[in-house]
C-alpha positions in Angstrom: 15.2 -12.5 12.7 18.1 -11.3 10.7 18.0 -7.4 9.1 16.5 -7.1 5.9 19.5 -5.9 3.8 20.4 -4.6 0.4 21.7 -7.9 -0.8 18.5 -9.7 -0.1 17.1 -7.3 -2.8 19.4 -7.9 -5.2 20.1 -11.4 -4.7 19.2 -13.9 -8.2 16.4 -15.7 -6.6 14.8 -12.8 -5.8 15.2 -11.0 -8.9 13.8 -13.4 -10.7 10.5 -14.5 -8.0 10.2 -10.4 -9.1 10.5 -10.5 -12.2 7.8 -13.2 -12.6 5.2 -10.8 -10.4 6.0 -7.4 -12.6 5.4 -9.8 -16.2 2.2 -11.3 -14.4 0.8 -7.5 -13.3 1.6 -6.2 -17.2 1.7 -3.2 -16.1 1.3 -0.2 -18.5 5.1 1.5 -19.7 6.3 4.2 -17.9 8.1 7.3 -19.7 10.8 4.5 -20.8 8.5 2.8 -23.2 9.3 -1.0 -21.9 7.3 -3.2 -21.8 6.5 -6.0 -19.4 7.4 -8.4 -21.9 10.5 -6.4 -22.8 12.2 -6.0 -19.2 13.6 -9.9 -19.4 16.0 -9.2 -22.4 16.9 -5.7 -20.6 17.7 -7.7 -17.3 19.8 -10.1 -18.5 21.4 -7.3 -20.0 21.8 -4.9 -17.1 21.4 -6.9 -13.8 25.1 -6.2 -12.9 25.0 -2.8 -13.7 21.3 -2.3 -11.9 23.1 -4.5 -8.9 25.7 -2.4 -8.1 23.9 0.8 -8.8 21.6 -1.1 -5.5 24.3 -2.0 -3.6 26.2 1.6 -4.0 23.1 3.6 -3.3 23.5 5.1 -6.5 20.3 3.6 -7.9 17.4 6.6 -8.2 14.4 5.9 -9.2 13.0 7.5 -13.0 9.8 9.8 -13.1 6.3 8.1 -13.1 4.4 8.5 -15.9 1.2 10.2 -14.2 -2.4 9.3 -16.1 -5.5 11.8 -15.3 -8.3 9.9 -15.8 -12.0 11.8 -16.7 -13.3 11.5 -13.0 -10.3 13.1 -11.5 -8.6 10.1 -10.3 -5.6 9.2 -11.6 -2.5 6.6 -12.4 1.1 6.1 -12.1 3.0 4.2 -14.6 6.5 3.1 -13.4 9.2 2.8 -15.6 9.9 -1.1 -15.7 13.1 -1.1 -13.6 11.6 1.0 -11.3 9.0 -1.5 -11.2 11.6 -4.5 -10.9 13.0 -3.0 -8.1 9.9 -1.9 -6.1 8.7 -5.9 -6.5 12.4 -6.6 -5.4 11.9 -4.8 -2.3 8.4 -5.8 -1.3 8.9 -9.5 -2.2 11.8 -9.7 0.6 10.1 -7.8 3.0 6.6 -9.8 3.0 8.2 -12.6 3.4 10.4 -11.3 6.4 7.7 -9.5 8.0 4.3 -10.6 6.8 4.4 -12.5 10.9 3.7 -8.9 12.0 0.6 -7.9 10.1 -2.5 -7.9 12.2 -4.9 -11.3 11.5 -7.3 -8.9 10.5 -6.0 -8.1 7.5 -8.0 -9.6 4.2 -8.6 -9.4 0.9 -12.0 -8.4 -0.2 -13.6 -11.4 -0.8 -12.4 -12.6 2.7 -13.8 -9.9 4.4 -17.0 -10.4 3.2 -17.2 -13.6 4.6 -16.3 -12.7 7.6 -18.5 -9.6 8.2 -21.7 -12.4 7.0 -20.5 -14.7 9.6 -20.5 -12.5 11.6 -23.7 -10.5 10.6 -26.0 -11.7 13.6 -23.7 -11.2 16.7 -22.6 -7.4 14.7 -25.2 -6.3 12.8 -24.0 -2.4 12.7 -21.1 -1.7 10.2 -18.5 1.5 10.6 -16.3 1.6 7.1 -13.8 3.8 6.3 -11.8 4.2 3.0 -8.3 5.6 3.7 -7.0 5.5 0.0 -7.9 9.3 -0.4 -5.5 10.2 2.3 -3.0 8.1 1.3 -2.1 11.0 -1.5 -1.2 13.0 1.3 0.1 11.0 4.1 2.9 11.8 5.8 6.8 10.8 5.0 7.8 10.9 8.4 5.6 9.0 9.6 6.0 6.1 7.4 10.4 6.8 7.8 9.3 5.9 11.8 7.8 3.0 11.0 10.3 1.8 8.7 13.0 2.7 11.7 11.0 -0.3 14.1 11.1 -2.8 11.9 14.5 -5.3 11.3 15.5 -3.7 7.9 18.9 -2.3 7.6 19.4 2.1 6.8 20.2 1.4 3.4 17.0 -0.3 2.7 14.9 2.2 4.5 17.0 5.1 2.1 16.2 3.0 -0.6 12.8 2.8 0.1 12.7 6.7 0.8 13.9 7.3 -2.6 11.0 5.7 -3.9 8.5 8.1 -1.7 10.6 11.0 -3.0 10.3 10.0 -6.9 9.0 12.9 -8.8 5.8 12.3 -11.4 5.5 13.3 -14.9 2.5 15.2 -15.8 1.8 15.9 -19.9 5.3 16.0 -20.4 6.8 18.2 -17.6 8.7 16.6 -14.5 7.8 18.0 -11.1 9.3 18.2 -8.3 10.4 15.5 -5.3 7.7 14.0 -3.7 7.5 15.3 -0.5 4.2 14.0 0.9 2.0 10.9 0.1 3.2 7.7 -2.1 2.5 6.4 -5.6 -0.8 5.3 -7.0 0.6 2.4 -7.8 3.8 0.2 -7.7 4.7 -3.1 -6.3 5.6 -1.4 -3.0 2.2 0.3 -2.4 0.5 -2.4 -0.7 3.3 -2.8 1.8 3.6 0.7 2.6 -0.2 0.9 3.2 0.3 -2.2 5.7 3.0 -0.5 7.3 1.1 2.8 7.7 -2.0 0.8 8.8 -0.8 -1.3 11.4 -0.8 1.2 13.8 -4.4 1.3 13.4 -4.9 -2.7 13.8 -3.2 -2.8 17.1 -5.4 0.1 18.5 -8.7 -1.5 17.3 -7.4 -4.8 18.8 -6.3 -3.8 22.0 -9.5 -2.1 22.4 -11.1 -5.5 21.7 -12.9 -4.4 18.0 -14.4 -6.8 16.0 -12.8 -5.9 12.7 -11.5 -6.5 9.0 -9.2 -4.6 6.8 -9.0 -4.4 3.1 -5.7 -2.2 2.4 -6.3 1.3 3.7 -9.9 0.5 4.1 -11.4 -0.7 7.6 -14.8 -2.0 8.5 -15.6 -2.3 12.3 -17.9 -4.1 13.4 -20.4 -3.2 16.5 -23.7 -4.9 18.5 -25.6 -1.5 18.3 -26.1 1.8 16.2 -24.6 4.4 18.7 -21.3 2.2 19.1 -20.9 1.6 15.5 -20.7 5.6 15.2 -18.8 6.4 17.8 -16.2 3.9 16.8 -16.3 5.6 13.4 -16.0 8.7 14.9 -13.0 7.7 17.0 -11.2 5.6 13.9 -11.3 8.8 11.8 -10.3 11.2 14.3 -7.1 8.5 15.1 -6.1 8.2 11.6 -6.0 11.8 10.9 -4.2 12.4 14.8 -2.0 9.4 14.5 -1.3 8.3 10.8 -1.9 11.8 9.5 -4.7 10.2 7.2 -7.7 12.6 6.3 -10.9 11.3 5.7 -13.7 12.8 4.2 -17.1 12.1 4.9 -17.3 10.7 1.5 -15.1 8.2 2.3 -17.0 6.3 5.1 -20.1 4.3 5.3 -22.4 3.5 8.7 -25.3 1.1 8.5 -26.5 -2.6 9.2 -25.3 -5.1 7.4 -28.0 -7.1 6.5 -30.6 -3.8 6.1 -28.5 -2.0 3.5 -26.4 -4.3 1.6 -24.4 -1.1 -0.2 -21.3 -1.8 2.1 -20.5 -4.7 -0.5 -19.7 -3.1 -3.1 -18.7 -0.2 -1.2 -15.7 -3.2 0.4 -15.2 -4.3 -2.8 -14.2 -1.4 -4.9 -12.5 -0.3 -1.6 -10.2 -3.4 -2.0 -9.4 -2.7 -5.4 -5.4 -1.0 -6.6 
Protein backbone atom coordinates (compact mmCIF):
# COMPACT_ATOMS: atom_id res chain seq x y z
CA UNK A 1 0.00 0.00 0.00
CA UNK A 2 1.17 3.37 -1.12
CA UNK A 3 1.64 6.40 1.71
CA UNK A 4 -1.28 8.35 2.42
CA UNK A 5 -0.05 11.82 1.26
CA UNK A 6 -1.14 15.42 1.25
CA UNK A 7 -2.32 15.39 -2.34
CA UNK A 8 -4.71 12.55 -1.72
CA UNK A 9 -6.45 15.17 0.64
CA UNK A 10 -6.57 17.73 -1.54
CA UNK A 11 -7.28 15.95 -4.63
CA UNK A 12 -10.97 17.08 -6.53
CA UNK A 13 -12.57 13.77 -6.04
CA UNK A 14 -12.02 13.85 -2.63
CA UNK A 15 -12.96 17.25 -1.92
CA UNK A 16 -16.01 16.90 -3.19
CA UNK A 17 -16.94 12.82 -1.68
CA UNK A 18 -16.19 15.58 1.50
CA UNK A 19 -17.94 17.96 0.85
CA UNK A 20 -21.10 15.80 0.26
CA UNK A 21 -20.47 14.21 4.06
CA UNK A 22 -19.98 17.86 5.91
CA UNK A 23 -23.66 19.15 3.86
CA UNK A 24 -25.24 15.68 4.86
CA UNK A 25 -23.89 15.98 8.84
CA UNK A 26 -25.33 19.92 8.84
CA UNK A 27 -23.35 20.57 11.32
CA UNK A 28 -23.93 23.73 13.54
CA UNK A 29 -21.45 27.10 12.43
CA UNK A 30 -18.41 27.48 14.07
CA UNK A 31 -17.20 31.10 15.13
CA UNK A 32 -17.20 31.82 11.19
CA UNK A 33 -20.91 31.77 10.88
CA UNK A 34 -21.04 29.36 7.57
CA UNK A 35 -23.26 27.37 7.12
CA UNK A 36 -23.39 23.88 5.72
CA UNK A 37 -25.31 24.99 2.94
CA UNK A 38 -22.97 28.03 2.56
CA UNK A 39 -19.43 26.26 2.34
CA UNK A 40 -20.17 25.11 -1.57
CA UNK A 41 -20.17 28.76 -2.93
CA UNK A 42 -17.11 29.46 -0.51
CA UNK A 43 -15.22 26.37 -2.08
CA UNK A 44 -15.55 27.04 -5.40
CA UNK A 45 -14.32 30.24 -4.40
CA UNK A 46 -11.29 29.34 -2.30
CA UNK A 47 -10.25 25.64 -3.15
CA UNK A 48 -6.97 26.87 -4.70
CA UNK A 49 -6.22 29.07 -2.16
CA UNK A 50 -7.29 26.40 0.75
CA UNK A 51 -5.11 23.72 -1.65
CA UNK A 52 -2.05 25.32 -1.50
CA UNK A 53 -2.39 26.52 2.02
CA UNK A 54 -2.56 22.13 2.41
CA UNK A 55 0.08 21.47 0.36
CA UNK A 56 2.53 24.29 1.92
CA UNK A 57 1.67 23.36 5.49
CA UNK A 58 0.52 26.72 6.01
CA UNK A 59 -3.11 25.62 6.50
CA UNK A 60 -4.03 26.03 10.58
CA UNK A 61 -6.94 25.20 11.67
CA UNK A 62 -9.58 28.24 13.34
CA UNK A 63 -10.82 28.04 17.01
CA UNK A 64 -13.93 25.65 17.79
CA UNK A 65 -16.77 27.17 18.88
CA UNK A 66 -17.12 25.27 22.40
CA UNK A 67 -21.08 24.79 23.60
CA UNK A 68 -21.61 23.97 27.52
CA UNK A 69 -24.59 22.28 27.66
CA UNK A 70 -26.89 22.26 31.31
CA UNK A 71 -25.48 18.67 32.30
CA UNK A 72 -21.89 19.62 32.02
CA UNK A 73 -21.21 17.97 28.77
CA UNK A 74 -20.46 19.88 26.07
CA UNK A 75 -19.89 20.63 22.05
CA UNK A 76 -17.57 21.71 19.55
CA UNK A 77 -18.62 23.56 16.58
CA UNK A 78 -15.93 23.65 13.74
CA UNK A 79 -15.67 26.35 11.60
CA UNK A 80 -16.79 24.84 8.12
CA UNK A 81 -13.38 24.66 6.41
CA UNK A 82 -12.07 23.25 9.30
CA UNK A 83 -14.70 20.85 8.95
CA UNK A 84 -14.04 20.34 5.01
CA UNK A 85 -10.72 19.48 5.80
CA UNK A 86 -11.10 17.10 8.80
CA UNK A 87 -13.73 14.99 6.37
CA UNK A 88 -10.87 15.43 3.67
CA UNK A 89 -8.53 13.71 5.80
CA UNK A 90 -10.70 10.96 7.33
CA UNK A 91 -12.35 10.12 3.96
CA UNK A 92 -8.76 9.10 2.52
CA UNK A 93 -7.60 7.53 5.34
CA UNK A 94 -10.74 4.96 5.94
CA UNK A 95 -10.54 4.05 2.75
CA UNK A 96 -6.70 3.33 2.87
CA UNK A 97 -6.76 1.81 6.21
CA UNK A 98 -10.21 0.67 7.27
CA UNK A 99 -8.34 -3.27 6.28
CA UNK A 100 -6.70 -2.71 9.67
CA UNK A 101 -9.50 -2.14 12.00
CA UNK A 102 -10.31 -5.09 14.17
CA UNK A 103 -13.65 -7.27 12.92
CA UNK A 104 -14.93 -6.42 16.12
CA UNK A 105 -15.61 -3.12 15.52
CA UNK A 106 -19.62 -2.21 15.09
CA UNK A 107 -22.04 0.12 15.13
CA UNK A 108 -24.53 -0.01 17.82
CA UNK A 109 -27.28 -1.66 16.36
CA UNK A 110 -24.72 -4.36 15.15
CA UNK A 111 -23.55 -5.03 18.36
CA UNK A 112 -26.61 -5.74 19.77
CA UNK A 113 -27.14 -8.42 17.60
CA UNK A 114 -24.25 -9.90 18.19
CA UNK A 115 -24.10 -9.84 22.02
CA UNK A 116 -28.16 -11.65 21.56
CA UNK A 117 -26.59 -14.19 19.42
CA UNK A 118 -24.45 -14.61 21.45
CA UNK A 119 -26.41 -14.34 24.83
CA UNK A 120 -26.54 -18.19 25.67
CA UNK A 121 -22.88 -19.35 25.17
CA UNK A 122 -21.85 -15.52 27.16
CA UNK A 123 -24.37 -14.64 29.33
CA UNK A 124 -22.08 -12.22 31.66
CA UNK A 125 -21.41 -8.65 30.04
CA UNK A 126 -18.13 -6.40 30.99
CA UNK A 127 -18.83 -2.66 29.28
CA UNK A 128 -16.81 0.08 29.37
CA UNK A 129 -17.42 3.62 27.98
CA UNK A 130 -14.08 5.29 27.11
CA UNK A 131 -15.59 8.63 25.66
CA UNK A 132 -14.84 10.34 29.11
CA UNK A 133 -11.22 9.76 28.81
CA UNK A 134 -11.00 10.66 25.49
CA UNK A 135 -11.03 14.50 26.81
CA UNK A 136 -7.82 13.73 28.22
CA UNK A 137 -6.00 11.21 26.27
CA UNK A 138 -2.77 11.54 25.45
CA UNK A 139 -1.10 13.36 22.17
CA UNK A 140 1.78 11.25 22.18
CA UNK A 141 0.29 8.41 22.21
CA UNK A 142 -1.98 8.95 19.33
CA UNK A 143 1.51 10.85 17.26
CA UNK A 144 2.86 6.93 17.78
CA UNK A 145 0.19 5.47 16.35
CA UNK A 146 -0.05 7.79 13.49
CA UNK A 147 4.07 7.05 13.03
CA UNK A 148 3.02 2.97 12.26
CA UNK A 149 0.68 3.48 9.92
CA UNK A 150 1.53 4.21 5.87
CA UNK A 151 0.68 7.99 5.99
CA UNK A 152 3.37 10.38 4.99
CA UNK A 153 4.96 13.33 7.96
CA UNK A 154 3.06 15.96 6.52
CA UNK A 155 -0.19 14.28 7.04
CA UNK A 156 0.59 13.12 10.42
CA UNK A 157 1.62 17.28 11.07
CA UNK A 158 -1.46 17.99 9.63
CA UNK A 159 -3.35 15.91 11.61
CA UNK A 160 -1.46 17.15 14.78
CA UNK A 161 -2.53 20.58 14.11
CA UNK A 162 -5.98 19.55 14.37
CA UNK A 163 -5.26 17.91 18.06
CA UNK A 164 -3.50 21.20 18.85
CA UNK A 165 -6.53 23.53 17.71
CA UNK A 166 -7.48 25.85 20.55
CA UNK A 167 -11.47 26.19 21.64
CA UNK A 168 -13.43 29.23 22.09
CA UNK A 169 -15.28 29.43 25.30
CA UNK A 170 -18.06 32.64 25.65
CA UNK A 171 -15.98 34.59 23.50
CA UNK A 172 -12.35 34.17 24.77
CA UNK A 173 -9.74 31.84 22.85
CA UNK A 174 -7.64 29.51 24.97
CA UNK A 175 -4.76 28.12 24.57
CA UNK A 176 -3.24 25.00 22.21
CA UNK A 177 -4.65 21.93 22.93
CA UNK A 178 -2.28 19.99 24.51
CA UNK A 179 -4.16 16.85 25.66
CA UNK A 180 -7.28 15.08 24.47
CA UNK A 181 -9.22 15.77 20.99
CA UNK A 182 -12.38 17.46 19.80
CA UNK A 183 -15.92 16.58 20.76
CA UNK A 184 -16.59 16.41 17.57
CA UNK A 185 -15.29 16.71 13.93
CA UNK A 186 -15.18 14.45 10.98
CA UNK A 187 -11.85 13.14 12.23
CA UNK A 188 -12.98 11.97 15.67
CA UNK A 189 -14.15 8.72 14.88
CA UNK A 190 -10.86 7.75 13.16
CA UNK A 191 -8.79 9.02 15.92
CA UNK A 192 -10.86 6.97 18.43
CA UNK A 193 -10.23 3.79 16.01
CA UNK A 194 -6.75 4.52 15.97
CA UNK A 195 -6.36 5.01 19.76
CA UNK A 196 -8.61 1.88 20.26
CA UNK A 197 -7.01 -0.59 18.20
CA UNK A 198 -4.47 -1.29 20.49
CA UNK A 199 -7.13 -2.48 22.73
CA UNK A 200 -8.79 -4.87 20.00
CA UNK A 201 -5.57 -6.74 19.37
CA UNK A 202 -5.02 -7.37 23.14
CA UNK A 203 -8.54 -8.65 23.70
CA UNK A 204 -8.08 -10.83 20.51
CA UNK A 205 -5.00 -12.34 21.15
CA UNK A 206 -6.17 -13.20 24.50
CA UNK A 207 -9.10 -15.00 22.63
CA UNK A 208 -12.19 -12.41 24.07
CA UNK A 209 -15.36 -12.62 22.86
CA UNK A 210 -15.99 -8.97 22.08
CA UNK A 211 -17.70 -5.87 20.32
CA UNK A 212 -16.77 -2.27 20.08
CA UNK A 213 -18.92 0.68 19.62
CA UNK A 214 -16.29 3.74 19.19
CA UNK A 215 -14.45 4.17 22.45
CA UNK A 216 -16.94 1.82 24.13
CA UNK A 217 -16.19 -1.98 24.56
CA UNK A 218 -18.39 -4.75 25.75
CA UNK A 219 -16.64 -8.19 26.54
CA UNK A 220 -18.22 -10.87 26.69
CA UNK A 221 -17.61 -13.96 29.38
CA UNK A 222 -19.27 -17.69 30.33
CA UNK A 223 -19.25 -16.82 34.10
CA UNK A 224 -19.60 -13.77 36.68
CA UNK A 225 -15.98 -13.86 38.19
CA UNK A 226 -14.44 -13.80 34.48
CA UNK A 227 -16.62 -11.13 33.33
CA UNK A 228 -15.10 -8.88 36.19
CA UNK A 229 -11.87 -9.67 36.05
CA UNK A 230 -11.78 -8.98 32.37
CA UNK A 231 -13.30 -5.56 33.35
CA UNK A 232 -10.93 -5.12 35.82
CA UNK A 233 -7.97 -5.91 33.50
CA UNK A 234 -9.55 -3.81 30.30
CA UNK A 235 -9.69 -0.65 32.52
CA UNK A 236 -6.48 -0.98 34.22
CA UNK A 237 -4.95 -1.50 30.30
CA UNK A 238 -6.54 1.43 28.87
CA UNK A 239 -5.50 3.73 31.59
CA UNK A 240 -1.60 1.81 31.55
CA UNK A 241 -1.54 1.55 27.76
CA UNK A 242 -3.90 4.21 25.97
CA UNK A 243 -3.64 6.58 28.88
CA UNK A 244 -7.58 6.40 28.99
CA UNK A 245 -9.19 6.91 32.54
CA UNK A 246 -12.21 5.32 33.42
CA UNK A 247 -14.41 5.96 36.00
CA UNK A 248 -16.58 3.68 37.69
CA UNK A 249 -19.35 5.47 36.18
CA UNK A 250 -18.41 4.59 33.06
CA UNK A 251 -18.67 0.75 33.15
CA UNK A 252 -21.42 -1.71 33.45
CA UNK A 253 -21.15 -5.66 34.64
CA UNK A 254 -24.17 -7.87 34.51
CA UNK A 255 -26.02 -10.68 32.46
CA UNK A 256 -27.36 -9.97 29.54
CA UNK A 257 -30.54 -11.43 29.51
CA UNK A 258 -31.18 -10.75 33.60
CA UNK A 259 -30.65 -6.97 33.37
CA UNK A 260 -31.41 -5.68 29.95
CA UNK A 261 -29.88 -1.93 30.99
CA UNK A 262 -26.72 -2.68 28.91
CA UNK A 263 -29.03 -1.71 25.79
CA UNK A 264 -29.41 1.36 26.17
CA UNK A 265 -26.44 1.76 28.12
CA UNK A 266 -24.63 0.39 24.18
CA UNK A 267 -26.71 2.57 22.60
CA UNK A 268 -26.18 5.97 23.99
CA UNK A 269 -22.51 4.69 24.26
CA UNK A 270 -22.54 4.54 20.39
CA UNK A 271 -23.84 7.83 19.94
CA UNK A 272 -21.27 11.30 18.74
Amino acid sequence: MNAVTLEHIVAPDNLKLSLDQVMARNAPPGLDGMSAEQLPAWLKAHQSELTQAILSGKYRPMPAHRITRKNGNYHDCLNACDLLVQAAVAQVLSQELAALWSEHRHCSKEAVQIIEHDALEFPWLAAINGSAGLKSCNHSKLLQALSSLSITGQVTLLIHKMLLNPVSIAGKVGPKTTAGMLSSGPLRPFLIDLLFHELDQALAERDKSFVRVGASVVIQSKSAKAAERTLANACKFMGKKLFVSVAPEDCWFGQSAADTSWRRWLKAAGQP
